[in-house]
C-alpha positions, 0 to 999 in steps of 0.5 A: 065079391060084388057082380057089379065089378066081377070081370068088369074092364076098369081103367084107373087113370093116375098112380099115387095116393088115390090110384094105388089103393084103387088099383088094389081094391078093384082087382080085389073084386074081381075086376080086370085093372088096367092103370094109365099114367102119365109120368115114367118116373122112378117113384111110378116105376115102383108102383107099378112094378108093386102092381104089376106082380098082383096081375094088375096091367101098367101103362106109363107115360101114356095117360091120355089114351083109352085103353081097349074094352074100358067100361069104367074110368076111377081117376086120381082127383087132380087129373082135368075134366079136358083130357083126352082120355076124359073125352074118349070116354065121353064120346064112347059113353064110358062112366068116370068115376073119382077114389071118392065116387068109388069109395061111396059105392063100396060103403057095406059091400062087406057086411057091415053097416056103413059109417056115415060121413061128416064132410067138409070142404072149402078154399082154406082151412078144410084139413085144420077143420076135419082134425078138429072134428075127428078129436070132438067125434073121438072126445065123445067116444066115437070110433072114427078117423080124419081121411080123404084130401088130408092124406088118408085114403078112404078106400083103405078107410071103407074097405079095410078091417078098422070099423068106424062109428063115422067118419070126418071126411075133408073133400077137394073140389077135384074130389068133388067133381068126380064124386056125382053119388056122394051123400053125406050125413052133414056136410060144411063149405068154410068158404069161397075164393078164387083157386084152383080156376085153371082147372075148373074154368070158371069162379063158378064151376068151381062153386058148383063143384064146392057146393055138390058137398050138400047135396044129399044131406040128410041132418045139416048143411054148415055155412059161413054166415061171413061168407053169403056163397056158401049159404047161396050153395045150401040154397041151390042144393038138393037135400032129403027132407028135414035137413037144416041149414045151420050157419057159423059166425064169429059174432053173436049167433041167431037161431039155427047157428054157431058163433061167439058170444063173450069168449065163449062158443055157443051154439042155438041150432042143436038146442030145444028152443033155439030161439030163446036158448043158447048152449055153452061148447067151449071157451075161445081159448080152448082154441088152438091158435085162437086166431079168428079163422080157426076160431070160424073152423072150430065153429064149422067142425062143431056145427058138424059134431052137434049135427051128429049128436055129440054132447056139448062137453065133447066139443069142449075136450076135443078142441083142447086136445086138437094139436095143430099141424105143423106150418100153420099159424105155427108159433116157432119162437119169442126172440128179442119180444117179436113172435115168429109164425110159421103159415107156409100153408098159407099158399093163396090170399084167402088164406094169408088174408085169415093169417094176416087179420089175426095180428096187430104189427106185422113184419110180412115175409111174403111170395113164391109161386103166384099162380095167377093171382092178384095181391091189390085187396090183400095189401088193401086190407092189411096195409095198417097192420105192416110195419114192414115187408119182405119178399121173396120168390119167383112173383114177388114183384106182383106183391111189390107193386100191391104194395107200392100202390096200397101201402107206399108208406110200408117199408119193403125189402125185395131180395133178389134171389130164389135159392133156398139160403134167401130165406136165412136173408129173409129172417134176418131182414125181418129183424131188422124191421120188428119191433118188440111186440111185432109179429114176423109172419111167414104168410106167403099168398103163394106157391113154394115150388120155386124155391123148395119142394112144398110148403113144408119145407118151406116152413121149415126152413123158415124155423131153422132161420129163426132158431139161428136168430136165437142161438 
């Protein structure tokens, strides 16, 4: 039982994915837990309740007081820098640390040797990436698992009895920012937009906190070459010696980068001499969809592989065996010669920009939740694509008046409803406008929780819309 946590007053601040497993693995070493939280729910009244028999102290609906005697702070990642019990701490000098920080710290306290970590983040993409990669890292007989933001917590990652070779480790930038010790093997930033700035503040305080994924790297930190931000962050990072710079494009790569070159991934940075060599990975084709994003989001997991050693043919079989989850870039059906993809998850425009851009003739279901969120250079670079449009959800106007701006030509139906039925309506109208070859793509640049619980349901409701089309 590590001293550092012995008797210690450990505050978590957050119940959930992140602060449960936390609670638990520091009341295991020995410290005295005590969680905060702001909801009183039912869902929080279990968990609590589960905490509460192992002698761990609950708090509900109170997250924004620090509790008496607290020397350290482990808070559940979405939880804002402005809080008040963020301040409290501050003025009263008490550390605050993320699952992530805390999970870094544990890494070997049992004895083992600690697995290293191949970390990813970005805007979009950085789920669809870390699966890629832990199918290559598993193709090449390595024992690891996909955890962190996508769901799994690395807690339960680093402390539990499965022990790893390394681990694919995707990262949020609320993860990041809490996350100030952090040091990976290789890490990879896919790309930067505006998101998430209500939290962070600032277009560049969530850069900075993006870009803290390459500090500390010891062999490789991936970039976008499409994407000059990312790079801009391997320069301003802090790495050990020795560590490369290593970009992916979609184009014919240069010394020191991934990219493609006549159907094939290739790859002249983790080959004797880059400068004159290239090395065959795989075929686009063994991308799964091969849209020009996940194309880049192969490149970048395979970046990651090589930087950790993995052969070649590995890379290969592992993108062939890599299965995509379900709502993005989904094909759910041909009905009358129109293709019907589902991308519910593509919930900002970074990532409809990606989804749009992989399809000649598109009818567009777009709209929900706009999240402050502006639509004039999405519709600008789409606009040829469009053969119609129909929208959807609470901020659909915002779209529609893109659109009438950049695309008056585009024909839109704008269906006033926000219930859950509108997307049965949604489909229909979609029909109507494709023609044989066309696309209907479920691209929506927006939040779902105006009209479903997530982006999931969503989709599926979408699938079952088509499914009707069908029968």
């Amino acid at each position: 039982m590590p001293s550092e946590f012995t008797g210690k007053h450990v505050t978590v601040a957050g119940l959930g994915v992140s602060g449960v497993p936390a609670a638990k693995v520091l009341h295991g070493l020995g410290a005295r837990v005590t969680v905060v939280n702001d909801g009183d729910d039912e869902r929080a009244r279990t968990q609590a309740a589960e905490l509460e028999a192992l002698g761990v102290t609950v708090r509900l609906g109170d997250g924004d007081t620090l509790p008496e005697g607290t020397e350290l702070i482990v808070t559940a990642p979405g939880w804002k820098p402005t809080k008040p019990l963020f301040t409290a701490a501050a003025e009263a000098g008490v550390p605050v640390w993320g699952d992530v920080e805390l999970a870094w710290r544990l890494r070997g306290l049992d004895g083992r040797k600690p697995a290293p970590w191949l970390a990813v983040t970005g805007t979009n993409g950085k789920t669809t990436t870390v699966q890629m990669l832990a199918s290559i890292l598993k193709a090449a007989g390595l024992r690891t698992a996909a955890v962190g933001n996508i769901g799994v917590s690395l807690l339960d990652a680093v402390t539990g009895d499965t022990e790893y070779d390394v681990l694919a480790v995707e990262l949020s930038s609320y993860q990041l920012h809490w996350a100030p010790s952090l040091r990976a093997h290789s890490a990879a930033v896919l790309n930067l937009a505006p998101d998430h700035l209500d939290w962070h503040g600032s277009m560049e305080a969530y850069a900075a906190d993006k870009g803290r994924i390459y500090e500390g790297n010891r062999v490789a930190c991936v970039y976008n070459v499409a994407d000059q931000a990312t790079e801009d962050l391997v320069r301003a990072a802090d790495v050990e010696e020795g560590c490369r710079a290593v970009g992916f494009t979609l184009g014919t790569p240069g010394p020191s980068q991934l990219g493609v070159v006549e159907g094939l991934l290739v790859d002249r940075a983790f080959v004797e001499d880059r400068h004159k060599n290239a090395q065959e990975l795989a075929e686009v084709a063994d991308v799964n969809p091969p849209a020009p994003h996940n194309v880049a989001n192969a490149l970048a997991a395979a970046g990651l592989a090589r930087a950790f050693g993995v052969p070649a043919a590995a890379v290969r079989d592992g993108l062939r065996a890599f299965t995509p989850d379900a709502h993005r870039i989904a094909h759910v059906a041909d009905v009358d010669g129109v293709a019907y993809v589902d991308d519910s998850k593509a919930t900002n425009t970074h990532a409809t920009e990606a989804s749009l851009a992989a399809y000649e003739s598109i009818v567009w279901i777009a709209g929900g939740l706009a999240k402050g969120a502006t639509f004039d250079e999405l519709v600008t670079g789409a606009a040829k694509r469009l053969r119609g449009v129909v929208l959807i959800g609470a901020d659909r106007a915002l779209i529609r008046e893109a659109l009438a701006r950049h695309a008056p030509e585009v024909p839109v139906v704008d269906l006033d409803r926000t219930d859950t039925g509108a997307m049965l309506q949604a489909v229909q109208e979609a029909r109507r406008l494709a023609r044989p070859g066309d696309t209907v793509l479920l691209a929506p640049a927006c939040a779902s929780m105006d009209m479903f619980t997530n982006y999931n349901q969503r989709g599926d409701a979408f699938a079952q819309a088509v499914r009707e089309l069908g029968a």
